[in-house]
N, C-alpha and C positions, 0 to 999 in steps of 0.2 A: 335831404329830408330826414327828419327826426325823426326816430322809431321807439316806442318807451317799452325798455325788454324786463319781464317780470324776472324773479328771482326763483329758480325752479329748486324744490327741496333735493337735498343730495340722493341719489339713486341710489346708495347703500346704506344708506339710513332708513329709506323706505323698504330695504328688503329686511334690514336688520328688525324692524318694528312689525313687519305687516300683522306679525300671527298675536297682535295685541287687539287687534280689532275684533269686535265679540263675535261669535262665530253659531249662528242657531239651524245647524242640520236636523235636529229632532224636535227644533223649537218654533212652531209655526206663528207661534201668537206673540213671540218675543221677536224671531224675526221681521213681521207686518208691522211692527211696533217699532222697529231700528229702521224699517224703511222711510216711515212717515217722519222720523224724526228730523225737525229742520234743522237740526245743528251738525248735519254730515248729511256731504261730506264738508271736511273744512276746506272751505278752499280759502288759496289765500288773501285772494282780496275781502276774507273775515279777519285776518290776521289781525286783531289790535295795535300791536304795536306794529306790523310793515305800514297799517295806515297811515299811524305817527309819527312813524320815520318818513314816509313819501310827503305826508301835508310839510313838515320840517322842511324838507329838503327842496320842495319845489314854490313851496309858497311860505318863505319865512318870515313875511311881514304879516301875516295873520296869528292872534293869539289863538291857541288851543284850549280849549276847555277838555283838562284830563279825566272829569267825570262823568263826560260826554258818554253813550252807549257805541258801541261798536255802528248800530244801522247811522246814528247820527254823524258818527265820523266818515262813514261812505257817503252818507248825503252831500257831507259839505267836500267832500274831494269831489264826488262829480259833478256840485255847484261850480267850485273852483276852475275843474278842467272845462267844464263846459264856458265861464265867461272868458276864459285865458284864448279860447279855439275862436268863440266871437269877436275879440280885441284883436285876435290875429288876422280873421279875415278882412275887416275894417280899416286896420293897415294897408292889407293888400290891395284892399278897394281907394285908397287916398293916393298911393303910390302910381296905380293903374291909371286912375283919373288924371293926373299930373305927366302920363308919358315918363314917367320914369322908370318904368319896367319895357318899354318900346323893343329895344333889342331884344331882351330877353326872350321877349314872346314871340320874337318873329325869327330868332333862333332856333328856340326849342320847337317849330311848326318845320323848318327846318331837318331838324333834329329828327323830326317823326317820320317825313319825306324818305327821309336818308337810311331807316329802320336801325338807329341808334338808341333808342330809349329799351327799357326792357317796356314795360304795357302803354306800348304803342294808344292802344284806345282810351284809355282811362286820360293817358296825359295832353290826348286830341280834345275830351272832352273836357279837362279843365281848364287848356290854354284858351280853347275857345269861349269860353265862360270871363276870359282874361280878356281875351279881345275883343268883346261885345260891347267890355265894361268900358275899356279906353276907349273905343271908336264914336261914344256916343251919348247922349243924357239919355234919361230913364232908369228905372230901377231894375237890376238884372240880378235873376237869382239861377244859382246853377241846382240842379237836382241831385249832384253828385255827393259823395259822403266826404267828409273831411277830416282827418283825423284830431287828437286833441293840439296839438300847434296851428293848424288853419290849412295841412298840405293836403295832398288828395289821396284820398283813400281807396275807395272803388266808385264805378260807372253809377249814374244815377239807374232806379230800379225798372222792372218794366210796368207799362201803360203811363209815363209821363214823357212830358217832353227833354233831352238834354240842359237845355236852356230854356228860360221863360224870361223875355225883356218885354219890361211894362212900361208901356212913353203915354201912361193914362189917359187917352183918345182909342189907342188900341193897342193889341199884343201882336209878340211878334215869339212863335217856336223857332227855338236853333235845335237842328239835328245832326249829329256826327257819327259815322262811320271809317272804321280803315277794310271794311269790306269791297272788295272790286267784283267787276263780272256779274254774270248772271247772279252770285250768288248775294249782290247788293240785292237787286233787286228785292229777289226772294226773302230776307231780314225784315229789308228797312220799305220796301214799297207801299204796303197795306201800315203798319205802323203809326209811320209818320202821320200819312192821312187821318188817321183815328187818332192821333194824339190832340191834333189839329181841332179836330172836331171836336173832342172833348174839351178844348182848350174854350173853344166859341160858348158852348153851350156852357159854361161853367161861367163866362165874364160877360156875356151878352153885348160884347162888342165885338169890332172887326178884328180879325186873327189872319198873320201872315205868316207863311213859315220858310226859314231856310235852311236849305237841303248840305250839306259841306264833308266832299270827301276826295281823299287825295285826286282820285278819278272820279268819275262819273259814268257809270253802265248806262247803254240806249236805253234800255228796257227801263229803266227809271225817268230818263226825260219823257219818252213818250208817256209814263205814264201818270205823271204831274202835270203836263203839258196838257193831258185830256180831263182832270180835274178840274183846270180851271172852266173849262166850260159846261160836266153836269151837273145839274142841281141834286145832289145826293142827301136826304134828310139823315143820313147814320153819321155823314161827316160834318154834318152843318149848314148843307145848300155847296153852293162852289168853292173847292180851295185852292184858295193864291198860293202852290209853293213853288219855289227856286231853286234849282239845283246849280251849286258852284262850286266847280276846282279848287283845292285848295290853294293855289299858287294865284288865283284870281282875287278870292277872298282876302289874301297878304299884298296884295295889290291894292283892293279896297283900306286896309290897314295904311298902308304906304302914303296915299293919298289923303286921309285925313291925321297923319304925323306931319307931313308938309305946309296944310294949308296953313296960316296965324288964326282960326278960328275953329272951334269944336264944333263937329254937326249936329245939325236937330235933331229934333224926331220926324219933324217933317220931310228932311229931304234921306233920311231912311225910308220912309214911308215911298216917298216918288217911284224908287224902283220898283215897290211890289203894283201901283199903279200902271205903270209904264208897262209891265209886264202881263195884266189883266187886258189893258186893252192892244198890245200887240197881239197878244192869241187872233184878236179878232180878224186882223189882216194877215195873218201867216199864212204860207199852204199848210206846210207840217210842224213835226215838232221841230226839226234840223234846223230850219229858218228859225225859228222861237230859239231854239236857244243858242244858236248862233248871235244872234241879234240881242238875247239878255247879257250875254260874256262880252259883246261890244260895249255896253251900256254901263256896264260894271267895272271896266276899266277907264270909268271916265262917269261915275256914278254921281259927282258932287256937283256936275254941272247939267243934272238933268233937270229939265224945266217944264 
């Protein structure tokens, strides 16, 4: 992962200078007046010339206009960073699409299983943003932040969904956790549902959501399990969500690397189907999600 590290002024140039900076102990109306002034402090992304050394150096097939003002020249640096992060993600979405990132992603899921990565969640929820994108047509957008190359920077913020896949008939929320145990529950249980919700009432179509984490705590089946049957107006009426193992979900992964053909949006769509009207025959939720984990290992053949 590319990381772009500023240039930090020398620490004894800074002690050597400090007592230059104007100094208003008895000057109340001089100092209110050094406060407000916008030209300090300098930091140095004002620097003129680091400006024009980084635009040189990172983007030299553009001419500079050296009478440009200092705010101009930041504009067009984080013009520049921002289409270079766009072009990068773009990439990654042709690459994705094509199964040629396949291993990768189902190593690095892997890799998170195994508590090999340093931010375990961060890199859960951008792989899955990854494997949403291969698994299937629609337009998937992660909520995650990216940095200026196109890699992951930190977790998307809260009150949205991790993932948002748009198969234009309807949406479908991805949520990821590496939280286990009751304390899943307690995070992501109320959450999710509200995202969910907000998801409905924002696109006024049909909203499905999947739940994905290394394990799965009871206290969160059962209580997605009993979503889908109240009608609760804070979340949207009933929500269809699905809780799955991560080792299930790379399963489902596995399954559409194999077939000769890319799945629809319709037979993603069947399981959250499949799933609404099992509730209705289940005793509990054990059977339900018993019965979803069977289904999902064998997801491209439901009818």
């Amino acid at each position: 992962m590319s990381i772009i590290h500023e240039r930090i002024p020398d620490v004894d140039f800074i002690l050597n200078n400090i007592d230059r900076e104007p100094c208003f102990i008895d000057d109340e109306r001089n100092y209110v007046a050094y406060l407000g002034n916008s030209e300090y402090p300098r930091l140095l992304t004002d620097n003129r010339q680091t400006l024009i050394e980084r635009l040189n150096t990172e983007f030299d097939r553009i001419t500079i206009n050296l009478d440009a003002s200092t705010q101009d020249l930041k504009d067009l640096l984080f013009d520049l960073m921002e289409a270079r992060k766009v072009e990068s993600i773009k990439k990654q979405v042709r690459e994705i699409k094509d199964y040629k990132l396949y291993d990768d992603i189902q190593n690095t899921f892997k890799q998170i299983e195994n508590k090999e990565l340093y931010d375990a969640p961060l890199m859960l929820e951008w792989n899955t943003w990854r494997a949403m994108t291969m698994l299937d047509g629609g337009e998937i957008k992660a909520n995650l932040n990216f940095d200026d190359f196109g890699n992951p920077l930190s977790v998307a913020q809260g009150n949205m969904s991790d993932v948002v896949c748009d198969y234009g008939d309807y949406l479908v929320s991805v949520e990821v956790t590496m939280a286990s145990g009751q304390k899943q529950y307690d995070m992501e249980g109320e959450p999710v549902s509200r995202h969910l919700g907000k998801m409905k009432k924002a696109s006024g179509k049909p909203c499905y959501c999947l739940f994905i984490a290394p394990t799965i705590n009871e206290a969160c089946i059962a209580h997605f399990y009993t979503l889908h049957s109240l009608n609760i107006s804070y979340y949207g009426g009933k929500s269809i969500i699905i809780p799955l193992p991560l080792n299930i979900f790379q399963k489902m992964l596995e399954d559409s690397y194999k077939i000769n053909y890319i799945p629809t949006p319709n037979q993603v769509r069947k399981i959250f189907e499949y799933s609404n009207e099992l509730v209705k025959t289940c005793e509990n939720e054990s059977e339900w999600f018993e019965k979803i984990i069977k289904k999902a290992n064998n997801w491209l053949n439901i009818q």
